[in-house]
Residue, then its C-alpha position, 0 to 999 in steps of 0.5 A: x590880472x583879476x583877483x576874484x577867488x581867495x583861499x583861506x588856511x583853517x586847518x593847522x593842527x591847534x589852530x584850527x578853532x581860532x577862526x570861530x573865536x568871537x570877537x567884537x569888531x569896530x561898530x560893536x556887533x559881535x561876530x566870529x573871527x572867521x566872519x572877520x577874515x571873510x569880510x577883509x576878503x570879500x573887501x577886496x573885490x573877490x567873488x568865491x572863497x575856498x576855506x582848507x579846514x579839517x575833515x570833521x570841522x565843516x558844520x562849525x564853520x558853516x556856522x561860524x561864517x554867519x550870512x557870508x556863507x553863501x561865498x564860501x566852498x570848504x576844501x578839506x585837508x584829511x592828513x596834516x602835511x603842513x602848509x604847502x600841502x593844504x594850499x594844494x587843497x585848493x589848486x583845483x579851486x582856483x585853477x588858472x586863476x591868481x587868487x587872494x590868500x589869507x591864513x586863518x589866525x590873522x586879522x587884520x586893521x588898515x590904517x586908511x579907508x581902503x583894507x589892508x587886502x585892497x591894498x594888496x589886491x590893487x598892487x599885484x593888479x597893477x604889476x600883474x605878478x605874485x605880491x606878498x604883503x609884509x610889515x616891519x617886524x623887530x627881532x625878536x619876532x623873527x621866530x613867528x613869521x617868514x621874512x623877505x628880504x629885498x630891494x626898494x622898488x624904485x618911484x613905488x613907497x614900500x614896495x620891494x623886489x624879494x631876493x630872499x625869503x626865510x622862514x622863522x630866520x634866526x637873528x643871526x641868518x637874519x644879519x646875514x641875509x634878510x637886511x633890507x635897506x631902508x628900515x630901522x635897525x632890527x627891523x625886518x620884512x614880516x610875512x604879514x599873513x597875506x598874499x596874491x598868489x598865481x599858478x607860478x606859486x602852485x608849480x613851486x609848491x608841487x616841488x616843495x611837497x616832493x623834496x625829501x630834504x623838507x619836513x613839512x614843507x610851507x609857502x615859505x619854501x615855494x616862494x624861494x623858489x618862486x625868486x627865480x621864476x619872475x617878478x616877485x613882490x613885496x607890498x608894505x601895508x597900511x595897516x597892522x596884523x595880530x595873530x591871534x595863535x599868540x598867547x593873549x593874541x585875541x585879547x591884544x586883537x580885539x583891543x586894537x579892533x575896539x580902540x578903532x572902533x566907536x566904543x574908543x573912549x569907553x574902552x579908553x577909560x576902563x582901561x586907565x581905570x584898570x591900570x590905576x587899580x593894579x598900580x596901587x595893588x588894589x584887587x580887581x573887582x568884577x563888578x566894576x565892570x557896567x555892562x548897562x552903562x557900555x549899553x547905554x554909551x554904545x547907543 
């Protein structure tokens, strides 16, 4: 199986202007977060990217995608029917083919040289089936993300066949049926805002959109179906994702972006020496803030 197309999710209602957010990625250079996820994908080996946006929204991303432009084809979503239904908005775009999907107000930081969608990328290849990528996640953030439950994949480290898949459990349906053996207790495995997703998964999310029992059906509702369709994995990565729709989540973002990056210890500093002054009640000041001296240390 080859992974060569990826779709990207922008066009959620509220969220759909977190991918053109600027941040500042590991070597200094300022770029959106859209340009980002884009390279995460591109890392992985894909070719083509279909980003679902809103009608109205095009020129923005044209340039927000800076020189990776020529990568991507914008596929629209002209009423707001929720995740599912701009998934679809690209079944035309990936056609026959198993395609990388990553959602747009994620990015993400691997702790090994390979990305975080390389991983996942390689794993679904290897075992030729849909493969979601999760992390451990405590409790109390049940109510942000899908949660699979499975068995350990026997010789595979962090590998998991999904029995079940809930989306934003409660703690309480969580105990009952999302524990999966292995991890801490009060940890779970979190959707980590990217998957490797076949046709199978368009089957089951045509189902979903046509069930009237569902609101605004997602991907979470497809791959519950998808359980009973063959092999469906779970992939722990090697890495951390930041939601940056959270409150503070570009700031937290971009701080575990700059502390992996070359501007660490600079970083490091303002930030003991900002910490320093709010433990001894003294004000901020502004202009404590060199920016002539990050210039000169970041060279």
């Amino acid at each position: 199986m080859q992974v060569l197309k990826a779709v990207i999710t922008a066009a959620a209602p509220n969220q759909n202007t977190l991918p053109l957010q600027r941040l500042v990625d590991r070597n200094g250079e300022e770029k959106t977060a859209l340009q980002l996820i884009v390279e995460e994908t591109l890392s992985a080996g894909v070719e083509e990217i279909g980003v679902v946006i809103q009608p109205g929204d095009e020129e923005n991303y044209r340039q927000a995608a800076g020189s990776s432009i020529g990568a991507l084809r914008f596929l629209h979503q002209d009423r707001p029917l929720g995740y599912a239904d701009a998934l679809l908005r690209a079944e035309s775009f990936c056609g026959d083919d198993a395609f990388l999907h990553l959602v747009g107000d994620h990015l993400y930081l691997s702790a090994t040289q390979t990305s975080c969608a390389a991983q996942l990328v390689a794993v679904a290849c290897q075992h030729e089936c849909p493969v979601s990528a999760v992390q451990p996640t405590r409790e109390h953030r049940l109510p942000y993300f899908g949660i699979v439950g499975g068995n350990s994949v026997p010789r595979h480290d962090g590998l998991y066949d999904v029995r079940s898949v809930v989306e934003k459990p409660t703690p309480t349906l969580a105990e009952q049926d999302l524990i999966t053996p292995g991890l801490r207790s009060g940890h779970y495995l979190g959707y980590f805002g990217m998957h490797v997703l076949t046709p199978a998964v368009i089957e089951c999310l045509h189902e979903v959109m046509n069930d009237p029992s569902l609101e605004r059906p997602s991907l979470t509702d497809a791959a519950a179906k998808l359980i009973s369709r063959g092999k469906y994995l779970a992939c722990q990565i090697r890495g951390e994702r930041y939601n940056i729709g959270f409150q503070y989540g570009v700031l937290i973002a971009q701080l575990a972006i700059g502390l992996s990056g070359r501007d660490r210890d600079f970083l490091l500093t303002e930030l003991v020496e900002l910490l320093a002054k709010r433990a001894e009640g003294a004000p901020i000041n502004a202009d404590a803030f060199d920016s002539s001296a990050f210039a000169e240390g970041a060279n």
